[in-house]
C-alpha positions in Angstrom: -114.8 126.3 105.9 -114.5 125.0 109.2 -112.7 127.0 112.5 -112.1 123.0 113.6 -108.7 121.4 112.7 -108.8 118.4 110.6 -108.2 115.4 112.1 -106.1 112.1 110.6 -107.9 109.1 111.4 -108.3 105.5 110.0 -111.2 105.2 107.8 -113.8 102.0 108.6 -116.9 101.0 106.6 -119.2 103.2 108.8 -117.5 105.9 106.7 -118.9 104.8 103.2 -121.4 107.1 102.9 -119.0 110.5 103.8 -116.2 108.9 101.5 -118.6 108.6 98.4 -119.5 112.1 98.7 -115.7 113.2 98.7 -114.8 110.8 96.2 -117.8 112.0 93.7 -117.2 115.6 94.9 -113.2 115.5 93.4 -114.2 112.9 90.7 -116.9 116.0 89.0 -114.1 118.0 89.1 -112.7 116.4 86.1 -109.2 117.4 87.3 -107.7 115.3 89.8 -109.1 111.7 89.5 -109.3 108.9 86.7 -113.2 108.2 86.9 -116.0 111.4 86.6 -117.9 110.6 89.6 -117.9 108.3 92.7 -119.0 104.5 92.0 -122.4 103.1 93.7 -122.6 103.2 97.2 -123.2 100.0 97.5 -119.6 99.4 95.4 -117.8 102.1 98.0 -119.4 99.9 101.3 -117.6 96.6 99.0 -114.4 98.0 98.1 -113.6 99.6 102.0 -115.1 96.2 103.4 -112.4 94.3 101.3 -109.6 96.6 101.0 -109.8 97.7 105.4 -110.0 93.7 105.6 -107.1 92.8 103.8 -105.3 95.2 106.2 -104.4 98.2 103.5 -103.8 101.7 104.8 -107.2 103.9 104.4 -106.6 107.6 106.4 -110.2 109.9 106.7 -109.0 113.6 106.9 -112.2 114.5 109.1 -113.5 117.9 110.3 -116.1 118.0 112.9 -117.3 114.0 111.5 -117.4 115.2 108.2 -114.8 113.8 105.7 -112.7 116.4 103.8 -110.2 114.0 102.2 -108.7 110.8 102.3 -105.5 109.1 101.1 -105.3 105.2 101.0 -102.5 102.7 99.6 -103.9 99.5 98.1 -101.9 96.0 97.7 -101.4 94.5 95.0 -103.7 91.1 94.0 -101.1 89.6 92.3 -98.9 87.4 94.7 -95.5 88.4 93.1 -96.3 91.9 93.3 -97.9 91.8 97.1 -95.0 94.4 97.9 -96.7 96.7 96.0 -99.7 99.3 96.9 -101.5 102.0 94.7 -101.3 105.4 95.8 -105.2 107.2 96.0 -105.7 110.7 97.6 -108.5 113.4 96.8 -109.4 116.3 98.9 -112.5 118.7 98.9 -111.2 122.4 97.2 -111.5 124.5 100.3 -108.7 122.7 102.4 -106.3 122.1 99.3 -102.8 124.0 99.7 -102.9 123.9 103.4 -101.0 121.2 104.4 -103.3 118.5 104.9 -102.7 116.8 101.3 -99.1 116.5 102.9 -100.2 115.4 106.7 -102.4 112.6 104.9 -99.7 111.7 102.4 -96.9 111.2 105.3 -99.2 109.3 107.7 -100.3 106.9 104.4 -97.0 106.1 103.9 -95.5 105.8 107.4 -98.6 103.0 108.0 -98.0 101.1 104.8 -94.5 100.9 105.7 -95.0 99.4 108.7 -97.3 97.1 106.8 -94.2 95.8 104.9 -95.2 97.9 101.1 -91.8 98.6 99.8 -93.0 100.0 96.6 -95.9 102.9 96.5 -97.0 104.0 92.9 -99.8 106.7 91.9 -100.7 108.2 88.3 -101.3 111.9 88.1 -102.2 114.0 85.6 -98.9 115.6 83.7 -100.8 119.2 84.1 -101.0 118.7 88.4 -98.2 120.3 88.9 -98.9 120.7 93.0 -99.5 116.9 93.3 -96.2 116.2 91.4 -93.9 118.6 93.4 -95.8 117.0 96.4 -95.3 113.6 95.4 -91.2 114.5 94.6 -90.9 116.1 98.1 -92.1 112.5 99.8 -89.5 110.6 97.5 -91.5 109.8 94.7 -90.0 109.7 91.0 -91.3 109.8 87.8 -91.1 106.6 85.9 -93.2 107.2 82.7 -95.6 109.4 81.0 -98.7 107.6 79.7 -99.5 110.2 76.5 -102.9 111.2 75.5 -104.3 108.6 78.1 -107.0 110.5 79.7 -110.0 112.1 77.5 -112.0 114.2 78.9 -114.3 115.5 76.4 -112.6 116.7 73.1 -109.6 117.5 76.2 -107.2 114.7 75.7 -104.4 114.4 79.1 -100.8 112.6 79.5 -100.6 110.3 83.2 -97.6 110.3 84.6 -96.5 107.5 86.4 -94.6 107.7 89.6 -93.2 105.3 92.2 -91.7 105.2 95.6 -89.6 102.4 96.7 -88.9 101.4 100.3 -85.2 102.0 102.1 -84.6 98.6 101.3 -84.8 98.0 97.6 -82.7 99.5 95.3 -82.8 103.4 94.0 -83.7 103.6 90.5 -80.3 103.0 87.8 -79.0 100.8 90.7 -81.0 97.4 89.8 -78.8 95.1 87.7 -79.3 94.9 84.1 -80.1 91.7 82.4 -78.1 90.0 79.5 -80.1 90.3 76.7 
């Protein structure tokens, strides 16, 4: 590992190349991630061309211009649920539990509010207990568990669904409940 600090910065296209390698590195792992390894490049160069166009929050943890980790937050296609952005984070194994997962996490979220998201949500696997009390500590709860919805293998995993919802909207048990 590095002596340098990380550094938070915006991703661009230019970083394609360095997030593929992240993304496949985490992906292998079979741990973290809903995929086994990174897409095509030429897939990663599309999706942060689109995605950094329509103006969703991508952040680069970088260390001496190499990528460690990122954590981005994108909208929703469908126009009654533009409010809404989907949590992605991954970082490489030697700079887990040191506070950068957090550091990318709060930045994320601070620059998709300001981007008017009033509802975050992410899927984690129920055995990530570190990304969950992470995920809690930020204001996240847990609105589902998805059972047996990952296989890897002969290894079958529950998702757990989780969501975040802006000052504004209502805290969950407060929405009002329709007549039947």
């Amino acid at each position: 590992m590095s002596d340098e600090q990380p550094l938070v910065r915006p991703m661009s296209v230019d970083d394609a190349v360095e997030f593929n390698r992240v993304v496949g590195f985490v992906a292998r792992e079979r741990r973290y991630l809903r995929f086994i390894d990174a897409p095509p490049l030429d897939s990663t160069i599309e999706f942060l061309r689109e995605s950094i166009g329509a103006g969703n929050p991508h952040l680069a943890a970088d260390v001496g211009g190499k990528l460690v980790g990122w954590c981005d937050i994108c909208r929703s296609s469908f126009e009654i649920e533009a409010h809404v952005g989907r949590l992605g984070i991954g970082l490489l194994p030697e700079w887990r539990g040191k506070g950068l997962g957090k550091a990318l996490l709060d930045v994320t979220i601070a620059a998709a509010e300001r981007l008017d998201f009033s509802r975050i949500e992410l899927t984690v696997f129920s055995d990530n207990l570190r990304a969950i009390a992470l995920y809690e500590r930020r204001g996240f709860v847990h609105e589902g568990i998805m059972r047996a919805a990952a296989r890897f293998g002969d290894e079958y995993r529950d998702i757990v669904q989780m969501a975040r919802l802006g000052r504004e909207l209502p805290k969950p048990g407060e929405l009002p409940v329709l007549p039947a």
